[in-house]
Chimera marker file (.cmm) of the C-alpha trace (Angstrom):
<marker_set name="trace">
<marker id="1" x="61.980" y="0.229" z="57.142" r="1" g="1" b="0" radius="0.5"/>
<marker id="2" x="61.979" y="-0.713" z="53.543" r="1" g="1" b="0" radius="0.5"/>
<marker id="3" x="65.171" y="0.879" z="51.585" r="1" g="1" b="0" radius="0.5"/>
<marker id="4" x="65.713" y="0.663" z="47.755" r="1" g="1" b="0" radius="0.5"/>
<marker id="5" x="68.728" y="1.108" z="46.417" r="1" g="1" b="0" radius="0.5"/>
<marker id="6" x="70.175" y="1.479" z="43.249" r="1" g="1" b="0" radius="0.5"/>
<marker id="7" x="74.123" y="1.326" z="42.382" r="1" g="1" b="0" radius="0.5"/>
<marker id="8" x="75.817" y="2.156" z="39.361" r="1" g="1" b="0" radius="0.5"/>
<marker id="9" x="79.741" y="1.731" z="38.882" r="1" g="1" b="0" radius="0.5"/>
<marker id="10" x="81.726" y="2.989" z="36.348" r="1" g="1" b="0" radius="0.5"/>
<marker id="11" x="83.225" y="6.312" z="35.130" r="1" g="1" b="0" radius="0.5"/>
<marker id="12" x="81.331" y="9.029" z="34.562" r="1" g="1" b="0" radius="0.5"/>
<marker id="13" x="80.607" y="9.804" z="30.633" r="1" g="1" b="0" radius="0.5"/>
<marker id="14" x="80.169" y="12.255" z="28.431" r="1" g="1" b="0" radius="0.5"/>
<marker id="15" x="77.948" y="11.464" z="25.285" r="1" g="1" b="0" radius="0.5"/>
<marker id="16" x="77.109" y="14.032" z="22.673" r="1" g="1" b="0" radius="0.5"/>
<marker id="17" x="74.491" y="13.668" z="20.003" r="1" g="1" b="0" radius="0.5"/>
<marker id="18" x="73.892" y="14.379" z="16.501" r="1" g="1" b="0" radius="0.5"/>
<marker id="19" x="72.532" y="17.645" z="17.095" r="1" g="1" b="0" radius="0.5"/>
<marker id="20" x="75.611" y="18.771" z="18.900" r="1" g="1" b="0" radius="0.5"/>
<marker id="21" x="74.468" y="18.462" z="22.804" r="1" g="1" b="0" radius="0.5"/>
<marker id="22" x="76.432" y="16.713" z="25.188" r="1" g="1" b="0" radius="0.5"/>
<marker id="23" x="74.922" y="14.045" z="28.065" r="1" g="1" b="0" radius="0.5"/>
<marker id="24" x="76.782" y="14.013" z="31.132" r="1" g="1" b="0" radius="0.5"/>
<marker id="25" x="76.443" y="10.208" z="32.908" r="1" g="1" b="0" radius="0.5"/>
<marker id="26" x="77.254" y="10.700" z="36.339" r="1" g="1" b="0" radius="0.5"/>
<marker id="27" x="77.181" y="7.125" z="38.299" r="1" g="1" b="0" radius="0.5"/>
<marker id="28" x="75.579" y="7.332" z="41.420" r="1" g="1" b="0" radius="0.5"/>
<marker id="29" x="73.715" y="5.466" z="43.977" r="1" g="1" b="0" radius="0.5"/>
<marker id="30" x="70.057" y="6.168" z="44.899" r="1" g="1" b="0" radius="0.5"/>
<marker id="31" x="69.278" y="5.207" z="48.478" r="1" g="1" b="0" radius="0.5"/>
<marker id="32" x="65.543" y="5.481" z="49.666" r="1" g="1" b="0" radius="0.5"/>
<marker id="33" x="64.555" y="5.861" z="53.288" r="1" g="1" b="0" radius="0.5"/>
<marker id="34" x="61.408" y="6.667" z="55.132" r="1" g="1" b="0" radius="0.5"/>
<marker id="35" x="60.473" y="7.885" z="52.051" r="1" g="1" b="0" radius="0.5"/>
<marker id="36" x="63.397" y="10.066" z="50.975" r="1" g="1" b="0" radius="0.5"/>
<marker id="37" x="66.042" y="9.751" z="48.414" r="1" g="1" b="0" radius="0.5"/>
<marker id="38" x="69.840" y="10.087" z="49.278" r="1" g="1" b="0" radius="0.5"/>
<marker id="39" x="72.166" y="10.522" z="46.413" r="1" g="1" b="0" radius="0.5"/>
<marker id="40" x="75.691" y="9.238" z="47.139" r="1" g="1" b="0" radius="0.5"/>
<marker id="41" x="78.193" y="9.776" z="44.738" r="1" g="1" b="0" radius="0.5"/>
<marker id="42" x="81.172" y="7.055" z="43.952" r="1" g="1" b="0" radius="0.5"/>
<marker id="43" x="83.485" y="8.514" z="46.088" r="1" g="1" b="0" radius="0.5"/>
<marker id="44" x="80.653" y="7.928" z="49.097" r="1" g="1" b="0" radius="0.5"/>
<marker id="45" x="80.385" y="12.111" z="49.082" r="1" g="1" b="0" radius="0.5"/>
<marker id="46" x="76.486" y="12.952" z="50.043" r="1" g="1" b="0" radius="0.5"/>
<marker id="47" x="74.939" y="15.610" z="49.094" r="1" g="1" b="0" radius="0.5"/>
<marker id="48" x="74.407" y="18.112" z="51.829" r="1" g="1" b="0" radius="0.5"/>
<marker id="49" x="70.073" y="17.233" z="52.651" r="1" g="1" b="0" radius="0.5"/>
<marker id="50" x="68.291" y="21.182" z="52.625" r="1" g="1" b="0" radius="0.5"/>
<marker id="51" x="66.288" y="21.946" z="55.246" r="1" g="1" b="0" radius="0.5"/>
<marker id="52" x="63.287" y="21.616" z="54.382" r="1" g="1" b="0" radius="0.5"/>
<marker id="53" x="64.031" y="17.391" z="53.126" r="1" g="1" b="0" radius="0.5"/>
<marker id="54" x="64.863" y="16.885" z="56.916" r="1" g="1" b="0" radius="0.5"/>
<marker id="55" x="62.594" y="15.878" z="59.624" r="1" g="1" b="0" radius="0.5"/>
<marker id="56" x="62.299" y="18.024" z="62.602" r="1" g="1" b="0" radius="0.5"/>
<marker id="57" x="64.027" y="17.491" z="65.515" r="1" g="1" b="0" radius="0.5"/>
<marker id="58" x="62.151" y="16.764" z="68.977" r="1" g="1" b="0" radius="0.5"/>
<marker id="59" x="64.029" y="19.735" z="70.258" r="1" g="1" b="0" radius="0.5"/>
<marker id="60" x="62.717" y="22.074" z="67.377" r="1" g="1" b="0" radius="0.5"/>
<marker id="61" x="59.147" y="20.422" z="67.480" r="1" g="1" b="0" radius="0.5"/>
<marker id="62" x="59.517" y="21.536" z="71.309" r="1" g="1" b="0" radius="0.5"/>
<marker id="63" x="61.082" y="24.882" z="70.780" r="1" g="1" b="0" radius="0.5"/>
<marker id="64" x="58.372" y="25.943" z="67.445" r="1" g="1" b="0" radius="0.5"/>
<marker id="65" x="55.218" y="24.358" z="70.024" r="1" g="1" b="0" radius="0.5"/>
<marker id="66" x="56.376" y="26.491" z="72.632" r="1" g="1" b="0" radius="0.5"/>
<marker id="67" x="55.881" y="29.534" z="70.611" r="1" g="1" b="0" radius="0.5"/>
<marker id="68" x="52.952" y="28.595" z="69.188" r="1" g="1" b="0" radius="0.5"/>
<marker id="69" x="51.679" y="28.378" z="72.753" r="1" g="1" b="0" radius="0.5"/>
<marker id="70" x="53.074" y="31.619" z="73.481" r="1" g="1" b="0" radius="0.5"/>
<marker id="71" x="50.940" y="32.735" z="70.724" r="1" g="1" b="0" radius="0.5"/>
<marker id="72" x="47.562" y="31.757" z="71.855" r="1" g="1" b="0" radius="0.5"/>
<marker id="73" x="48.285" y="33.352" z="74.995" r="1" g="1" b="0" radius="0.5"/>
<marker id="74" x="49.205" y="36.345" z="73.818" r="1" g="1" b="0" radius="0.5"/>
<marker id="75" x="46.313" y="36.231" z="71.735" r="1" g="1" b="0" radius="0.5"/>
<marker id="76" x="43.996" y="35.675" z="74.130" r="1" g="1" b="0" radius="0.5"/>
<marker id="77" x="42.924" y="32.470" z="72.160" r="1" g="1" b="0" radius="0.5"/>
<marker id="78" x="43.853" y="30.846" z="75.916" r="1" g="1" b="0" radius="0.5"/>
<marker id="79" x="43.544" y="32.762" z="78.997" r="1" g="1" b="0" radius="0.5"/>
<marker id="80" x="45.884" y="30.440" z="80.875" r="1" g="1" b="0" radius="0.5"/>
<marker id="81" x="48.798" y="27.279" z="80.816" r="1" g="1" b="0" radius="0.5"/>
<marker id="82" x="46.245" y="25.311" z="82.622" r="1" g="1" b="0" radius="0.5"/>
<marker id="83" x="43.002" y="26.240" z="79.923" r="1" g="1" b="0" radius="0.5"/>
<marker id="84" x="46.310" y="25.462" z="76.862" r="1" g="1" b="0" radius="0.5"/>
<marker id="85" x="47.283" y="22.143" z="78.643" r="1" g="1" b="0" radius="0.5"/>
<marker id="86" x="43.227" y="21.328" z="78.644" r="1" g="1" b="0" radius="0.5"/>
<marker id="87" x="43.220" y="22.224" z="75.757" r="1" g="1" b="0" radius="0.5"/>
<marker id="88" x="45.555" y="20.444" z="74.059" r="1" g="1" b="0" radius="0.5"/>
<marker id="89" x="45.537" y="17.370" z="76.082" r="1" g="1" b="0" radius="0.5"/>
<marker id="90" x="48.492" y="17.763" z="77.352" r="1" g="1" b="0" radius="0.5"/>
<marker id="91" x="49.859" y="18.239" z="81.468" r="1" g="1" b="0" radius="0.5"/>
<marker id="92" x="50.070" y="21.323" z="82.581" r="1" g="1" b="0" radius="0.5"/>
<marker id="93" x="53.580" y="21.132" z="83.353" r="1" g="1" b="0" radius="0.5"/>
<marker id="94" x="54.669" y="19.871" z="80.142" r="1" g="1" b="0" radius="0.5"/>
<marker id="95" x="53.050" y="23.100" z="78.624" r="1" g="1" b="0" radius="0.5"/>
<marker id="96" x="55.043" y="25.321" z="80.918" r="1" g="1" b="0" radius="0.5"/>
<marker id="97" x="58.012" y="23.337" z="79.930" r="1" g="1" b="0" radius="0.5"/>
<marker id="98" x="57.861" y="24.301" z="76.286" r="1" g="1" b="0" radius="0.5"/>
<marker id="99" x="56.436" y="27.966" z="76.869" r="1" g="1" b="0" radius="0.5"/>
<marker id="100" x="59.783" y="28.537" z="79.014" r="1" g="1" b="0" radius="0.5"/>
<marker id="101" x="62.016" y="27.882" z="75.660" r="1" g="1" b="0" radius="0.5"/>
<marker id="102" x="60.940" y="31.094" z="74.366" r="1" g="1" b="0" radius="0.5"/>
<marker id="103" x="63.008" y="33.100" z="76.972" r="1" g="1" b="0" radius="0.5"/>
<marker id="104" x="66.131" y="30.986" z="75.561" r="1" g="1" b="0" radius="0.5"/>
<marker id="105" x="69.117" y="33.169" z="73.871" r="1" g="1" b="0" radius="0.5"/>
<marker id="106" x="68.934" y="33.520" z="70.527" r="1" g="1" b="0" radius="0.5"/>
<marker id="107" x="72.232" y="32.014" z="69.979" r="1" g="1" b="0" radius="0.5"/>
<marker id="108" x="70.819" y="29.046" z="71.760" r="1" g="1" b="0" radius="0.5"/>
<marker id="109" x="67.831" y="28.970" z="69.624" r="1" g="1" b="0" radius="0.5"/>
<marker id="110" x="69.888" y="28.946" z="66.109" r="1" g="1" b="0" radius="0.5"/>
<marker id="111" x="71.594" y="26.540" z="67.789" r="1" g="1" b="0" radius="0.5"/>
<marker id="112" x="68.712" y="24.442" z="68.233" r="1" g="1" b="0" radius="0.5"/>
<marker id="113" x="67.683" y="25.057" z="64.420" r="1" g="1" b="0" radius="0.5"/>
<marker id="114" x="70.749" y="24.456" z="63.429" r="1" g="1" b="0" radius="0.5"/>
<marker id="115" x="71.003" y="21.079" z="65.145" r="1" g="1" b="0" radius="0.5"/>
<marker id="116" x="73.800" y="22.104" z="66.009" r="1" g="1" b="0" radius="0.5"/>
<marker id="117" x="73.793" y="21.792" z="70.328" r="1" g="1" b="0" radius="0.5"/>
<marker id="118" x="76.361" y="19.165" z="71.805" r="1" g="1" b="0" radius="0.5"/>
<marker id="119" x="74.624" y="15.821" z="71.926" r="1" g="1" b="0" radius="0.5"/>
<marker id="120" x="74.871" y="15.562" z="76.096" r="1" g="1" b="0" radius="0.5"/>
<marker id="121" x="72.175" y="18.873" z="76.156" r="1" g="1" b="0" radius="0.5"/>
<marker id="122" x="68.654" y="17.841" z="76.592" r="1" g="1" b="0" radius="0.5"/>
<marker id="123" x="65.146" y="19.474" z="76.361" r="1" g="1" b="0" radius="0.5"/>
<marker id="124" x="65.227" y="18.949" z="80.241" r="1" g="1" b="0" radius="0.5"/>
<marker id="125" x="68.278" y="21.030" z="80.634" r="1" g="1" b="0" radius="0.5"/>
<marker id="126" x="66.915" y="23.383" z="78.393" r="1" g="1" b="0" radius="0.5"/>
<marker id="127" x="63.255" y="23.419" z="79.421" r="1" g="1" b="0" radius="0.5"/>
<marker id="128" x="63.289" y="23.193" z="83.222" r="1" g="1" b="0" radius="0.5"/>
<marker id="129" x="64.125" y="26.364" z="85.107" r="1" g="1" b="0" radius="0.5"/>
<marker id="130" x="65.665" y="28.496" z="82.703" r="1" g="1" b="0" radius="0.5"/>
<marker id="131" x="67.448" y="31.116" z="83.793" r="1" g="1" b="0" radius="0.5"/>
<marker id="132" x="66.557" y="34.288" z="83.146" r="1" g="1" b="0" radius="0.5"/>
<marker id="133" x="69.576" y="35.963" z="81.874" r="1" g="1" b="0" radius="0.5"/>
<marker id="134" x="70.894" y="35.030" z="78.594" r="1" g="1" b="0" radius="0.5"/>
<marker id="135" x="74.696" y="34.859" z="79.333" r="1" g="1" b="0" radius="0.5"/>
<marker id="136" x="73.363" y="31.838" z="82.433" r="1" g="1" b="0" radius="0.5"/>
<marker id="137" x="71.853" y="30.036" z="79.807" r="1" g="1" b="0" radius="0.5"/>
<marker id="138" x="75.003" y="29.886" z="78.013" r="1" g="1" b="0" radius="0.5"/>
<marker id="139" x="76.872" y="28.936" z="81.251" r="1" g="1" b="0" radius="0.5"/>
<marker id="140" x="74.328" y="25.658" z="81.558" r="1" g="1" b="0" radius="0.5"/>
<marker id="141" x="75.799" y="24.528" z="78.777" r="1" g="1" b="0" radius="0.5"/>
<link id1="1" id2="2" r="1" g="1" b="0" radius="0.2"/>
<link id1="2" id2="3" r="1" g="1" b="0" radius="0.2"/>
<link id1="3" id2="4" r="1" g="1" b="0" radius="0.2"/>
<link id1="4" id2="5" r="1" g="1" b="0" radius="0.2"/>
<link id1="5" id2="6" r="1" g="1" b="0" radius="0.2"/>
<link id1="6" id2="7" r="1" g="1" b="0" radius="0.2"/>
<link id1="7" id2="8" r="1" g="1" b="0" radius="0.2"/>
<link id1="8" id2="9" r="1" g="1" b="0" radius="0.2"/>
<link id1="9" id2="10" r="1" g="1" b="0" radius="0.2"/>
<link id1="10" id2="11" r="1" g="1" b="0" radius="0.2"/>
<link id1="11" id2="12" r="1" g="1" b="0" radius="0.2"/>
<link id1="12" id2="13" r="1" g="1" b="0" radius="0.2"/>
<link id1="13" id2="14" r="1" g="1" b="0" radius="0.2"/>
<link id1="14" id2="15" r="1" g="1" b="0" radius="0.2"/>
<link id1="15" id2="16" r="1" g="1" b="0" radius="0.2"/>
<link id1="16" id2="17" r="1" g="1" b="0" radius="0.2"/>
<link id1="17" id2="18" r="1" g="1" b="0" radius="0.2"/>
<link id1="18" id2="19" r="1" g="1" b="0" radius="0.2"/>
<link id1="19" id2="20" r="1" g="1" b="0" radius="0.2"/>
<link id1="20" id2="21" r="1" g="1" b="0" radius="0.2"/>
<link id1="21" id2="22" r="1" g="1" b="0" radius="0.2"/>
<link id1="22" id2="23" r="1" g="1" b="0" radius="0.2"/>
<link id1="23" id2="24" r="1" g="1" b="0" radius="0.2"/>
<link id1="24" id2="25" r="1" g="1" b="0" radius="0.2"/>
<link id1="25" id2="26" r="1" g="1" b="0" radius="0.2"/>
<link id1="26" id2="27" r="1" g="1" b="0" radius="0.2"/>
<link id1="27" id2="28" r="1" g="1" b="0" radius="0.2"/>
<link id1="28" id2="29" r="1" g="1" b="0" radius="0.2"/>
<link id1="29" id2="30" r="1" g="1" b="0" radius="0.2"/>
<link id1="30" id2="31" r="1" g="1" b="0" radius="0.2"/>
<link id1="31" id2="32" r="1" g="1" b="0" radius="0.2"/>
<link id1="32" id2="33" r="1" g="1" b="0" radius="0.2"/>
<link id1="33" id2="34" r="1" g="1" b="0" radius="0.2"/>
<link id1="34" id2="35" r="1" g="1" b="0" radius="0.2"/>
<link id1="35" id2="36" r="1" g="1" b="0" radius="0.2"/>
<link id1="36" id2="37" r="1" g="1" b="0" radius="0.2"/>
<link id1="37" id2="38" r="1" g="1" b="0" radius="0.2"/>
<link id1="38" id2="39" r="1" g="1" b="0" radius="0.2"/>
<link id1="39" id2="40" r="1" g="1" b="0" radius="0.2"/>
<link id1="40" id2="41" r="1" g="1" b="0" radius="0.2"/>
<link id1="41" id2="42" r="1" g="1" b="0" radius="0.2"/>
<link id1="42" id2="43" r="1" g="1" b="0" radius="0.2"/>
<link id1="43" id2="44" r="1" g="1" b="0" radius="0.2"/>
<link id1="44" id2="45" r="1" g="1" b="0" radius="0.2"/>
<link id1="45" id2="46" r="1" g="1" b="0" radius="0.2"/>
<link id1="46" id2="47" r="1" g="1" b="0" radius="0.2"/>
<link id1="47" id2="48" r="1" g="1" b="0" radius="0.2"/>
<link id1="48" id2="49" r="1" g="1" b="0" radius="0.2"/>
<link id1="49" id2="50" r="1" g="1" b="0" radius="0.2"/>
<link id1="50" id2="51" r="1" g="1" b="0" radius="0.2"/>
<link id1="51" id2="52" r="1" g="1" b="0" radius="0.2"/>
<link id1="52" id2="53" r="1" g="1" b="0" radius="0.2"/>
<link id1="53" id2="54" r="1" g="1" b="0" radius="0.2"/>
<link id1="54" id2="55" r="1" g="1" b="0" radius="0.2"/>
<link id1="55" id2="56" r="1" g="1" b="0" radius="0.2"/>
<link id1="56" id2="57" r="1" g="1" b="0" radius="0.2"/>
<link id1="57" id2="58" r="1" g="1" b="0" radius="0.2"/>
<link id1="58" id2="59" r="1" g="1" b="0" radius="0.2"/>
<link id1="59" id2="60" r="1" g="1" b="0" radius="0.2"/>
<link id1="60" id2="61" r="1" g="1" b="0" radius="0.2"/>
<link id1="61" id2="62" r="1" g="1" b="0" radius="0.2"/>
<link id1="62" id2="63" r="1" g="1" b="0" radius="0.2"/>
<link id1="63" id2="64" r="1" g="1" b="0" radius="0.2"/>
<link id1="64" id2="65" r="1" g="1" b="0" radius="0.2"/>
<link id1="65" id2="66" r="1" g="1" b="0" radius="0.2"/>
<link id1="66" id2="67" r="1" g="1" b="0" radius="0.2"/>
<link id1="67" id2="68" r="1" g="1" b="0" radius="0.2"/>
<link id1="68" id2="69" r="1" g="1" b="0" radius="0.2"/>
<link id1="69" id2="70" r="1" g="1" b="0" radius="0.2"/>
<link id1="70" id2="71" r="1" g="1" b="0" radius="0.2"/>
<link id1="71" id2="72" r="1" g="1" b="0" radius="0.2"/>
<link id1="72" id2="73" r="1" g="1" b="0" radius="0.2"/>
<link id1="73" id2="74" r="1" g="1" b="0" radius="0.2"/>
<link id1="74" id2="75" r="1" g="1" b="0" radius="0.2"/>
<link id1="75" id2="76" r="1" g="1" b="0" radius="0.2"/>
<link id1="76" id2="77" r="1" g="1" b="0" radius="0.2"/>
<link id1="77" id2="78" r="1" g="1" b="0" radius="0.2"/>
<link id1="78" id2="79" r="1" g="1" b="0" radius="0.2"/>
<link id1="79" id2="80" r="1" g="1" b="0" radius="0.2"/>
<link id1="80" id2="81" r="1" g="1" b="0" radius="0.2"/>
<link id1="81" id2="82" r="1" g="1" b="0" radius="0.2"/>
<link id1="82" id2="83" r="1" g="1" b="0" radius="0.2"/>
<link id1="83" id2="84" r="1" g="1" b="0" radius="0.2"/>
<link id1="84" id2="85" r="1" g="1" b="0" radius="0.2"/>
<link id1="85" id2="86" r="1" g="1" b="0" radius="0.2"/>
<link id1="86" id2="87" r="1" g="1" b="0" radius="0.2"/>
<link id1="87" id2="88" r="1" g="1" b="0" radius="0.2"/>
<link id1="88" id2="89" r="1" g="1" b="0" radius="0.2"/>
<link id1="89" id2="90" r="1" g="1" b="0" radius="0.2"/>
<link id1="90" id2="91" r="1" g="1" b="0" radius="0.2"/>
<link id1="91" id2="92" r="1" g="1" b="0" radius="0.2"/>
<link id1="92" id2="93" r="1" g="1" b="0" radius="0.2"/>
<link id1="93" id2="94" r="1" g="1" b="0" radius="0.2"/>
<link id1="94" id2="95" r="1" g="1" b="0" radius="0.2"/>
<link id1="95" id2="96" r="1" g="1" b="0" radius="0.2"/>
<link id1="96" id2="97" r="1" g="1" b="0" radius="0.2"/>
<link id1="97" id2="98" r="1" g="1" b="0" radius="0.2"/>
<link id1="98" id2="99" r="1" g="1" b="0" radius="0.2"/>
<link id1="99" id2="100" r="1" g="1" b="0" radius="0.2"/>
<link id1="100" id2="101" r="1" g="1" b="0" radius="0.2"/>
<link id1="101" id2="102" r="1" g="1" b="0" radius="0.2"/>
<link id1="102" id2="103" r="1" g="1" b="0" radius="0.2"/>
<link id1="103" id2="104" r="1" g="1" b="0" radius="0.2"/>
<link id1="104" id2="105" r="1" g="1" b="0" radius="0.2"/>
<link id1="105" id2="106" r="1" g="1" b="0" radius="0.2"/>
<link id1="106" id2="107" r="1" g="1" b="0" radius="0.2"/>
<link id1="107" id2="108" r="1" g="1" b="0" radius="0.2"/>
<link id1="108" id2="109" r="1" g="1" b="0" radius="0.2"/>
<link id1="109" id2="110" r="1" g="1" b="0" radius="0.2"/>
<link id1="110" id2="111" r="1" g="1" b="0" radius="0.2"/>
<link id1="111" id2="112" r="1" g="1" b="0" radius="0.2"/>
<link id1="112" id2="113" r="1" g="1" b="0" radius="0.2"/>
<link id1="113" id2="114" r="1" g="1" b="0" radius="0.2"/>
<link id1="114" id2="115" r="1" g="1" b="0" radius="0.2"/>
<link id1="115" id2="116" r="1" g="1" b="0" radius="0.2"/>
<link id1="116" id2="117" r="1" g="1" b="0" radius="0.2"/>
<link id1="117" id2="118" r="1" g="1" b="0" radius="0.2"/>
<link id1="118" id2="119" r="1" g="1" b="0" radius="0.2"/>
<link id1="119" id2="120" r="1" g="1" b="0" radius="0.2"/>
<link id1="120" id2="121" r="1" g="1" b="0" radius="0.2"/>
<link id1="121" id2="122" r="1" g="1" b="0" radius="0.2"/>
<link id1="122" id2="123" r="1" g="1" b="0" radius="0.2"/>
<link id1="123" id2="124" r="1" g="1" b="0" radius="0.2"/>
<link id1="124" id2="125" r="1" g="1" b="0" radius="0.2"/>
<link id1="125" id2="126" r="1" g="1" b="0" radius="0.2"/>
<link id1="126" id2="127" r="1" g="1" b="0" radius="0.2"/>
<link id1="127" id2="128" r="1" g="1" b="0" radius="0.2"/>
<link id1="128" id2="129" r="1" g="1" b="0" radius="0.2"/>
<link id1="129" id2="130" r="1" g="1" b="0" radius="0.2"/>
<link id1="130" id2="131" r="1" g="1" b="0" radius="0.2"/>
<link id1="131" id2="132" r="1" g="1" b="0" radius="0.2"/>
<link id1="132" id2="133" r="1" g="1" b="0" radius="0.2"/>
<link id1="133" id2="134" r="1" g="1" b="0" radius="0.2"/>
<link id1="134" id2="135" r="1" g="1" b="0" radius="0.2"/>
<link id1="135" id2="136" r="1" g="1" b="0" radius="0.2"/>
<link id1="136" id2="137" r="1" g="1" b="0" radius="0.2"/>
<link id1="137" id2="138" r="1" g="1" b="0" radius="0.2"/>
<link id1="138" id2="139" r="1" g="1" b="0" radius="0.2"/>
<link id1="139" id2="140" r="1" g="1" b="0" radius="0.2"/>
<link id1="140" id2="141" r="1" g="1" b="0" radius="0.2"/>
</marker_set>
């Protein structure tokens, strides 16, 4: 991956001009990667990255498929997992596997958003056999 960077040391500055305005020079350091710029101040403080400057994670790109499956079925777009998995080239129980992560609590789920679930918890443990009642789920992990 190709990263530019760009430091500047020093103090930060204020400079006003002859019409009265001040200038604020703030040094910081301009990192790119995979396309995206990360500000880092002096101190080595990042800014917090919004959500929407982050790349989904394969556990939300599983959780949001999963309802857009749900979706077809329910729409009738699909009459079946098997017809979806056909569909969209993809094994039947793979589909299955995502479509079951709707059921999950929604705790769990803005947990998953969040990127917030412990680092040991999988879309496996999630995915496979859910159980049906929320507070189980939250025993699982």
């Amino acid at each position: 991956m190709s990263e530019t960077r760009i430091d500047q040391t020093g103090a930060p500055e204020v400079i006003p001009d002859s019409s009265g305005r001040l200038t604020i020079s703030v040094p910081i350091r301009i990192k790119r990667r995979s396309g995206r710029k990360l500000v880092t101040l002096p101190s080595g403080e990042t800014a917090k990255p919004r959500p929407w400057d982050c790349a989904a994670t394969p556990l939300q790109l599983a959780l949001a498929r999963g309802h857009r499956w749900l979706a077809m079925l329910d729409s009738g777009e699909v009459r079946s997992l098997k017809e979806l998995a056909a569909k969209e080239g993809v094994d039947n129980s793979y589909v299955s596997r995502m479509v079951n992560l709707t059921t999950l609590a929604p705790d769990i789920v803005n947990a998953i958003l969040d990127d917030a679930l412990p680092d040991h918890i999988t879309l496996f443990d999630l995915a496979v056999d859910p159980p049906a009642l929320w507070d189980e789920q939250r025993l699982r992990l």
